[in-house]
KOLFI-941044 format. One record per residue (C-alpha): residue number from 1; x, y, z. Coordinates in steps of 0.2 Angstrom, whole numbers, plus 5000, padded with zeros to 4 digits. Layout:
(NUM; (X; Y; Z))
...
//
This chain:
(1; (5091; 4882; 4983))
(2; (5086; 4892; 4970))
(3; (5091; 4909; 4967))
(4; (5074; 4919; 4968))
(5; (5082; 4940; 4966))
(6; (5097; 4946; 4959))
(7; (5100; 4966; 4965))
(8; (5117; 4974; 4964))
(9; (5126; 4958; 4964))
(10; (5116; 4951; 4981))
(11; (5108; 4934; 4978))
(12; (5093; 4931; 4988))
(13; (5086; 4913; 4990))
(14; (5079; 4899; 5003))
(15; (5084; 4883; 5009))
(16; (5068; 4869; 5008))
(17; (5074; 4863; 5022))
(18; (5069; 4882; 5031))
(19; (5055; 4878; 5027))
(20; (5046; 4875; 5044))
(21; (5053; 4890; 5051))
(22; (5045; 4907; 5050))
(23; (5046; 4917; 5032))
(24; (5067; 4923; 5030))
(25; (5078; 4923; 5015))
(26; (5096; 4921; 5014))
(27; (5107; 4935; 5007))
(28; (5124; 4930; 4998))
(29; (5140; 4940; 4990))
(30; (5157; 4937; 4988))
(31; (5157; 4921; 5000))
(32; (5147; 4929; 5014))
(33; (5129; 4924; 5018))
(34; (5117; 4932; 5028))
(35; (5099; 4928; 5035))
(36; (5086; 4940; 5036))
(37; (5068; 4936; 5046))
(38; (5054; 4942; 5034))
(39; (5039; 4945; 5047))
(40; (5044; 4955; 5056))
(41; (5061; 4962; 5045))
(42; (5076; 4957; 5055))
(43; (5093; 4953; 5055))
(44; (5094; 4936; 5058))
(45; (5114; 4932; 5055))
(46; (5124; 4944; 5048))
(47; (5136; 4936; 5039))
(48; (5153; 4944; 5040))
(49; (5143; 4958; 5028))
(50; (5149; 4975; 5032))
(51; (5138; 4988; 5042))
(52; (5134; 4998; 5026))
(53; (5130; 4982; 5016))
(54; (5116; 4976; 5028))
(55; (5109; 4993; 5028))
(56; (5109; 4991; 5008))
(57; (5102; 4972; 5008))
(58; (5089; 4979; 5022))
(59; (5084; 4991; 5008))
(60; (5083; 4979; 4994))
(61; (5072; 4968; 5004))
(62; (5059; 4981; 5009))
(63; (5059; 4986; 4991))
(64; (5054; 4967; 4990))
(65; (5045; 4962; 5003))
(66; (5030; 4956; 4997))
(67; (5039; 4949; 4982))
(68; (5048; 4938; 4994))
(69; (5035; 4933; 5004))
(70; (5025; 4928; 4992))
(71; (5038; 4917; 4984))
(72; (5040; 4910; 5002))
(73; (5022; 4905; 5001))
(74; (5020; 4895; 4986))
(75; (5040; 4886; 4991))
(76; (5029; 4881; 5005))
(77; (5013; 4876; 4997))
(78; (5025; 4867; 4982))
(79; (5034; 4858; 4999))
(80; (5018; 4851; 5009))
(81; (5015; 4844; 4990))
(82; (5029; 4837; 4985))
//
């Protein structure tokens, strides 16, 4: 579960595991986690996060949306090869 994006103390990653499911990212701060869908954006699980910090997560990942899905890519390319 590597950490692939660091913004304003959020740490974005995914699970190998996800990896047959559709493109998401999981969202972590202060002991809450939450799970975004990628394509299209939506919230998946919220997490316990506040209103106002999924509204600020959901900014950073449009931000970063084609960063992330690209990353999702090769994590499942690099999978189907391991």
């Amino acid at each position: 579960m590597p950490v692939i994006l660091r913004i304003k103390g959020y740490k974005f990653w995914f699970y190998e595991a996800d990896l047959a499911e559709p493109p998401h990212v999981h969202v972590g701060k202060d002991g809450k986690e939450a799970k975004y869908w990628l394509s299209p954006l939506k919230i998946g699980r919220s997490g316990k996060f506040k209103p106002l910090e999924l509204r600020e997560i959901e900014r950073i990942i449009i931000d970063n949306h084609d960063f992330l899905l690209n990353v999702w890519q090769k994590e499942e390319v690099v999978s189907v090869y391991s």
